[in-house]
C-alpha positions in Angstrom: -3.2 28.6 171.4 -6.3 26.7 169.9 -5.1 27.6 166.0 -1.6 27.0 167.0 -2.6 23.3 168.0 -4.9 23.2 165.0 -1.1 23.7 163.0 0.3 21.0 165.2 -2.5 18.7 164.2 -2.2 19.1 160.6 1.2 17.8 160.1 0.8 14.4 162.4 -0.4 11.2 162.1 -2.9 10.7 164.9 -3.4 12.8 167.9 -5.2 13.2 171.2 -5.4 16.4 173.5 -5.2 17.2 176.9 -4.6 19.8 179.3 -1.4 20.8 181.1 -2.4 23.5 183.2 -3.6 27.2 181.9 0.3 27.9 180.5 1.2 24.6 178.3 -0.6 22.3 176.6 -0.1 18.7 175.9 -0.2 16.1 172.5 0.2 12.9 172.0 0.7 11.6 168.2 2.7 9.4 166.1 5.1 10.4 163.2 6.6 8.2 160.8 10.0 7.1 160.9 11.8 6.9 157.3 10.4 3.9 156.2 6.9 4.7 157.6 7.4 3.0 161.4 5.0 4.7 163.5 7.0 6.4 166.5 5.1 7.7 169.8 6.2 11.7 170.7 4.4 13.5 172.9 4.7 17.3 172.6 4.7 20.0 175.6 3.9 23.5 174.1 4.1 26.8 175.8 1.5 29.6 176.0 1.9 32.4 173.0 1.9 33.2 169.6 5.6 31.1 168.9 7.3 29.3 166.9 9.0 28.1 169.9 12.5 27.0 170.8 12.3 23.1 170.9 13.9 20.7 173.2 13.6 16.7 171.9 14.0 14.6 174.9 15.0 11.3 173.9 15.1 8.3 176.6 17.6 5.6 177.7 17.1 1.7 178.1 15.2 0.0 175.3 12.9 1.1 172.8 8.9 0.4 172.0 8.1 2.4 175.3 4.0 3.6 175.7 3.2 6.6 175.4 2.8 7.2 179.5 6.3 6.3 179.6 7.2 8.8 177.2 5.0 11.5 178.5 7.1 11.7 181.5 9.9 13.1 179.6 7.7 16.0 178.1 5.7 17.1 180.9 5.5 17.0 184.7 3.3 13.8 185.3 1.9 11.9 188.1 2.9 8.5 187.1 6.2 7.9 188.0 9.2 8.1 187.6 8.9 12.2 187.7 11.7 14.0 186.4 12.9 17.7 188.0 14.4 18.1 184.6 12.1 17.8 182.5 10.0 20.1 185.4 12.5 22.6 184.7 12.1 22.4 181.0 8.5 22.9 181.3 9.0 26.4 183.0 10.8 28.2 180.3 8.9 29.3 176.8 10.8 26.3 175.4 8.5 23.4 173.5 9.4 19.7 175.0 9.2 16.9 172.0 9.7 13.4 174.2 10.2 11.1 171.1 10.2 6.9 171.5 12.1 4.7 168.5 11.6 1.1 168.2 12.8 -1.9 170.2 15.3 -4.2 169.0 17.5 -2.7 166.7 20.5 -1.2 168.6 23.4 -0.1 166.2 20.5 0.3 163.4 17.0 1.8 162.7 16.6 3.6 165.9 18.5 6.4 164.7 16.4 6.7 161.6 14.3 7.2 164.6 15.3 10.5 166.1 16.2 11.7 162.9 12.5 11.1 162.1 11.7 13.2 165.0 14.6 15.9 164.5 12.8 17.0 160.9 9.4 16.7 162.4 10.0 19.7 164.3 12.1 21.5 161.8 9.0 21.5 159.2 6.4 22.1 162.0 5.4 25.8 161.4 4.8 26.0 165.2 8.3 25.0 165.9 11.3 27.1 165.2 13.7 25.1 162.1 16.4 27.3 163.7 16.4 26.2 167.8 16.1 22.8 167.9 18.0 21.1 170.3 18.4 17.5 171.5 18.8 16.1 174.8 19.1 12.6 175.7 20.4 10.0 178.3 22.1 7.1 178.2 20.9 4.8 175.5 19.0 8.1 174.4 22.7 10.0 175.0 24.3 7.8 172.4 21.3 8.3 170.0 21.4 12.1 169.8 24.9 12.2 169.3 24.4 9.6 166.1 21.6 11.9 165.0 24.6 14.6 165.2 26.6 13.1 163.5 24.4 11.8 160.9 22.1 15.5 160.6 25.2 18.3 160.2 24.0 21.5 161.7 19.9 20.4 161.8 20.2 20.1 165.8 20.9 23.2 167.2 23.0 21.9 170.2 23.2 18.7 171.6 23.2 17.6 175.3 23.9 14.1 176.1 23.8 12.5 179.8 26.1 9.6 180.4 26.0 8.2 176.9 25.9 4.8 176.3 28.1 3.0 174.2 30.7 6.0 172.5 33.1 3.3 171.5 30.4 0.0 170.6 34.3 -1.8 169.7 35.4 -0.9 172.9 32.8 -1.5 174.7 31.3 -5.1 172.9 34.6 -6.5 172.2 37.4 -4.4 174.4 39.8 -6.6 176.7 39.4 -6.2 180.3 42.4 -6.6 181.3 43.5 -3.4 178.8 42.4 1.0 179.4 40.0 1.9 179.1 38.0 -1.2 180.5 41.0 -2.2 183.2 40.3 1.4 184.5 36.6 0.9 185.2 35.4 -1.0 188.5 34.5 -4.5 189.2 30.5 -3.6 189.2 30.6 -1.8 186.2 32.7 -4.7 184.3 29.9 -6.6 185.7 27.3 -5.0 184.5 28.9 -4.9 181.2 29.8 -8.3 180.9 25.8 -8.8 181.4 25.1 -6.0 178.9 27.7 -7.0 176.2 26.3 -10.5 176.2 23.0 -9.5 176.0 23.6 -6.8 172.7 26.0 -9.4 170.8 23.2 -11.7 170.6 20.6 -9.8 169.6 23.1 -8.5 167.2 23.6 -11.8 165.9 19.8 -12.5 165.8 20.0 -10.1 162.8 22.8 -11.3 161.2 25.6 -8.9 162.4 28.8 -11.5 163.3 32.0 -11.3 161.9 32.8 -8.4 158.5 29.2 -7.5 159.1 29.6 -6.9 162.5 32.5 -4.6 162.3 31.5 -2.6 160.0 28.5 -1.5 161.8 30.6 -0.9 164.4 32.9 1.6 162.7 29.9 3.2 161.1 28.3 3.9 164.6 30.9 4.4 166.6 30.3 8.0 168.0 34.2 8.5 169.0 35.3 7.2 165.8 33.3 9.8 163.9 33.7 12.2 166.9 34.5 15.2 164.1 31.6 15.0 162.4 29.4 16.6 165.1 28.6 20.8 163.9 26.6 21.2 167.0 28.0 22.4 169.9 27.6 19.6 172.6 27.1 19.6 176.4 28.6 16.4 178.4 27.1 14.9 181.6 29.2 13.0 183.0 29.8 10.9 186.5 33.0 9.6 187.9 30.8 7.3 190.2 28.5 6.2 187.6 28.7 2.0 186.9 26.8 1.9 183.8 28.5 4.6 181.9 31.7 5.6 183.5 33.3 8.5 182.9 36.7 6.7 182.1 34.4 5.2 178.8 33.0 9.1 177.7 36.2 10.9 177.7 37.8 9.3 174.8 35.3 10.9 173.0 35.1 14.3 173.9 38.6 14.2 173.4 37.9 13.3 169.9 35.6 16.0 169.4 38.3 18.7 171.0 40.6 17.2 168.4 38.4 17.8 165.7 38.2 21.2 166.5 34.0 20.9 168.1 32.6 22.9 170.5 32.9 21.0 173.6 31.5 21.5 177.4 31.2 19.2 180.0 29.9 18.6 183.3 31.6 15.8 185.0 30.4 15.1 189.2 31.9 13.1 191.4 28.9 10.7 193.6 26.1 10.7 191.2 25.0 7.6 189.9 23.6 6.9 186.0 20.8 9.4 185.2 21.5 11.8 187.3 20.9 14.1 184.7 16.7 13.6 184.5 17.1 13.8 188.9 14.6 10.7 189.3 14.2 9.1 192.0 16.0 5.6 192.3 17.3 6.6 188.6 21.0 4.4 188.1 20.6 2.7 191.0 19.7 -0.6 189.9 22.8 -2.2 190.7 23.6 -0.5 194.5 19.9 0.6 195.6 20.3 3.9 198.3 19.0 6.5 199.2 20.5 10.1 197.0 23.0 11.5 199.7 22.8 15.7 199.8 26.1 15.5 197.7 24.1 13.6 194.8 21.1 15.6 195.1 23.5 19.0 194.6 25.0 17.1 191.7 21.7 16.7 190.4 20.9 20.5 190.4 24.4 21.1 189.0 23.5 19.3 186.1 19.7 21.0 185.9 21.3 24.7 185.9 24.3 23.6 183.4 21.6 22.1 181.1 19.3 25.1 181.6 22.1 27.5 180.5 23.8 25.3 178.1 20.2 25.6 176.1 19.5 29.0 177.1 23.2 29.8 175.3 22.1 27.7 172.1 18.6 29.5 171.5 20.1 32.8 172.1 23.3 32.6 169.1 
């Protein structure tokens, strides 16, 4: 294990090392985006000779998170909030890569980002180039899939959890009182009222209005480019869930089906957003409660179907 770190070591940036436990071990770092940004990634490595089967882990909400943050999505942590997940994750012979990408430029460089992170492992002779998956939620959702559609067949397989913003037209400028947004509920056009408002003006911060703002929008519009996705692509998906409804996801894995991709999908009934990483208090922000036994079966439901989604990808 020692020499297979020393290999690790040699192709980052900066580094510290700790322990996991006798059967993993841990790394911090930072790799360089395309043009040079420094990205956090903290790496969970399994006992053995490898290269390993690699999972990238790639969170929601905004970017420019530290690395404890990030951390959590690698490796089973004391600092909250603790994923069952990403537990799960650490008890196969799979390699965890939990990857950040910068704040502040939705719709832009954080895609550069993941991509960053995506060849990292590729070209990292203790990783194996040909099982690399991704697996993100929400915010991080949306980015793997634009890392799909932007990487061919790099990713192995692709799992996304509730992801954010499929249709950016739809879902920044859609009407209301039209499908798919008049088929959402009252909270979740609340929330994205709130949200919408929030992204069009940083948006416009940048200079994205009018022409300019439209054609970024086409260009990262996941449903719109639904057909360019080679990897085969697990869907997490929750009728109950008010930041990312179903109703909003369909659309494009109905695009991908179209297109001829390889398409599966988990859709629950009670769960709310983030389900998928089973944290506590995860998507709950607007109608705090306690996880009923029907959420917390949901939540294992989406465990097993991510487990042998990515035990089905490292096998082909």
């Amino acid at each position: 294990m020692k020499a297979l770190i020393g290999i690790v070591l040699a192709t980052i940036v900066s580094a510290s090392v700790a322990n996991a436990g006798p059967e993993r071990t841990v790394t911090e770092f930072t790799i360089p985006s395309s043009d040079q940004t420094p990205l956090k990634a903290v790496l969970s490595l399994p006992s053995g000779p490898g290269p390993f089967p690699t999972v990238i882990t790639v969170h929601g909400g905004r970017g420019g998170r530290d690395f404890d943050f990030i951390r959590t999505l690698a490796t089973p942590s004391e600092r909250e909030p603790k994923s069952p997940t990403v537990d799960m994750l650490n008890e196969t012979g799979w390699a965890i890569l939990s990857i950040g990408f910068r704040d502040g430029a939705i719709l832009g460089a954080e895609e550069d980002d993941v991509i960053a992170a995506l060849r990292f492992a590729r070209s990292n002779p203790a990783l194996d180039p040909r099982r690399v998956a991704l697996l993100g939620g929400s915010h991080g959702g949306n980015l793997v899939l634009r890392t799909a559609i932007r990487t061919g067949d790099e990713a192995s397989c692709v799992a996304a959890g509730a992801p954010w913003m499929t249709n950016p037209k739809v879902y920044l400028q859609g009407d209301f009182s039209k499908p798919p947004l008049s088929e959402v509920g009252a909270e979740t056009v609340r929330f994205m009222t709130m949200t919408r408002q929030a992204v069009l003006s940083g948006l416009a911060r940048r200079g994205l209005v009018g022409a300019e703002l439209d054609q970024v929008i086409a260009a990262r519009s996941i449903e719109q480019n639904a057909g360019k996705i080679m990897a085969p692509t697990l869907f997490l998906i929750s009728e109950a869930d008010v930041q990312v409804p179903a109703r909003l996801v369909e659309p494009t894995i109905e695009a991908m089906r179209a297109a001829g991709r390889k398409v599966e999908v988990l859709k629950v009934k009670e769960s709310a957003h983030g389900f998928y990483w089973g944290r506590p208090g995860d998507g709950l922000r607007v109608t705090p409660a306690v996880k009923t036994p029907a959420q917390l079966a949901e939540e294992e439901m989406a465990r097993t179907a991510i487990r042998n989604f990515l035990t089905r990808c490292f096998s082909s």
